[in-house]
N, C-alpha and C positions, 0 to 999 in steps of 0.2 A: 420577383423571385425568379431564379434562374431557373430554367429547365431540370441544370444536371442537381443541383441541390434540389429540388422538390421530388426529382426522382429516386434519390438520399431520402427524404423525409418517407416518401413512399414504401421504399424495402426498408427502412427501421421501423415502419409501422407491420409491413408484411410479416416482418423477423421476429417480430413480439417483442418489440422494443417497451411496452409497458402495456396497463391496464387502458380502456378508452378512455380518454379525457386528459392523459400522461401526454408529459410535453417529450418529445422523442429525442431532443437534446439535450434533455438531463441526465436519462443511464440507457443502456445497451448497446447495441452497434454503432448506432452514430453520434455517440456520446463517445463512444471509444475510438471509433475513426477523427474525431476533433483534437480529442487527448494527443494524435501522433504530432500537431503543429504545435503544440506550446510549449514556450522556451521555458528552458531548467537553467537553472542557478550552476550545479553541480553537473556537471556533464558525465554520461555514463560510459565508462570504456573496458576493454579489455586490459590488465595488468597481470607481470611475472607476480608466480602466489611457492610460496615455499614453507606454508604452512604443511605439518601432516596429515589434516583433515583429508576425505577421501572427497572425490568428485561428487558433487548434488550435494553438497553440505552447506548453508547458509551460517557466517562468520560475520558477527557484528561488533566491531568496536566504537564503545563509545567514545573512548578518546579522540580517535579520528572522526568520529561518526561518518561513518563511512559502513558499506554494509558489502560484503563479497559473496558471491557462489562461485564457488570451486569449478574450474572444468576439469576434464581430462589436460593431460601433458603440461601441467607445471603452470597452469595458467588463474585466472576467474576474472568474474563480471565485477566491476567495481561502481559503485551506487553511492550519491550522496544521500544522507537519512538526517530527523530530526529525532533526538533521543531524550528521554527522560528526565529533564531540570531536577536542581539539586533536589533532592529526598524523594526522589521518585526515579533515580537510576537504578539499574539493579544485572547482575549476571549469573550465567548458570547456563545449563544445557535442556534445553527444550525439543519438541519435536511437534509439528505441521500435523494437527489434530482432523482442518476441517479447513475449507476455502471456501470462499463465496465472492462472487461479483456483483457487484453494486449494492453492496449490504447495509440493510438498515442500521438504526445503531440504536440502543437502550443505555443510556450513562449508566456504571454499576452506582450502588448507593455513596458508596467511599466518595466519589464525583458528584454528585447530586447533595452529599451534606459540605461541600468544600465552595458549590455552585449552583443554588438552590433555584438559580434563573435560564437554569439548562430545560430545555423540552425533555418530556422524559421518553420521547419517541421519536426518532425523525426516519421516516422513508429515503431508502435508497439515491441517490443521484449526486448533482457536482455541488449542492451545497453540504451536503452530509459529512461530518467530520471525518469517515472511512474512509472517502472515496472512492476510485474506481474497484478498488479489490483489499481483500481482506483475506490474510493467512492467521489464523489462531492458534496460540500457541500451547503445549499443551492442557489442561486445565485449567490457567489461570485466565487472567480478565487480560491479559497481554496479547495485544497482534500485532502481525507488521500488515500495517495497511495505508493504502494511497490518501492526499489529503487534498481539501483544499485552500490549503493555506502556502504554496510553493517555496514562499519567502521562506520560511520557517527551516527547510534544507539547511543543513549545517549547524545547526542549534540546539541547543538544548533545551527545551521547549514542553515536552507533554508528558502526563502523568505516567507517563513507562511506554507506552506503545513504543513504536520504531514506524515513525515514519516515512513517507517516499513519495515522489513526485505520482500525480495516476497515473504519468506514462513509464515511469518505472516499475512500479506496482506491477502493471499489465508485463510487464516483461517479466520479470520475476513469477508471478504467479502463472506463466505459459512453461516454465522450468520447471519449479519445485512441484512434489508433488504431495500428497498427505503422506507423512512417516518421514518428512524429510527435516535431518537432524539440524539445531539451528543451535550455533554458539555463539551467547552474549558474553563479551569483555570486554574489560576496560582497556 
């Protein structure tokens, strides 16, 4: 083991990177510092936006599946995402209730009678369906959260969520903040 990565494994353990026994490159800092090397399918960039939404607004089309935040001057973040497979797409206007990083995940029931061989608990980290981050949308079981499944970008794929790479995730979720409005369309 190299020096400079054990002195990594070192400050993710300093930084409370988890509980003792928690492997440190599954979730917090150096889990998130790893997230910045892995390659994306869908490349994230800046694009002309001429929607009227106002800046810090999150705008998800599923047709494109493609997911933007608005900036100032005429611009936004453009994201590949994986969205909703047929009878579980859905639109409307939502609003960023609650965020969390490296969030566990409990399948709602509706999942769990569809996939009865799902864990009905899994702890936080890079195997957990959420991934790196999680924005929840307002009351319902819908979030946009990071995944680990990358391939899946572009697709139409999960029971509604709005997926994203964890290294998109983490950029998104350093932007938006709770109360931040999110438009699903097709």
């Amino acid at each position: 083991m190299s020096k400079r990565f054990a002195a990594l494994v070192a400050a993710g353990l300093a930084l409370g990177a988890g509980p003792a026994g928690a492997n440190p490159l599954d979730s917090g800092p150096i889990a998130d510092f790893l997230n910045v090397f892995r390659t994306q399918a869908i490349p994230r960039d800046t694009v002309a936006w001429k929607g009227a939404e106002k800046p810090g607004t999150i705008v998800v089309s599923t047709r494109q599946r493609r997911l933007y935040y608005v900036l100032p001057g005429g611009e936004a973040v453009r994201y590949g995402v994986g969205v909703g497979r047929q009878g579980f797409s859905w639109s409307g206007t939502k609003t960023v209730t609650m965020k969390k990083e490296w969030p566990a995940w409990r399948p709602p029931a509706q999942m769990l009678a569809r996939r009865p061989d799902l864990p009905r608990y899994m702890a936080g980290g890079q195997d957990n369906p959420l991934g790196a981050r999680a924005l929840y949308l307002g009351s319902t079981l819908y979030r946009i959260h990071g995944s680990n499944e990358p391939e899946t970008m572009g697709a139409a794929v999960s029971s509604g969520c709005i997926r994203m790479t964890n290294k998109d995730v983490v950029d998104l979720y350093d932007r938006a903040r709770v109360g931040t409005k999110v438009v699903v369309r097709d």
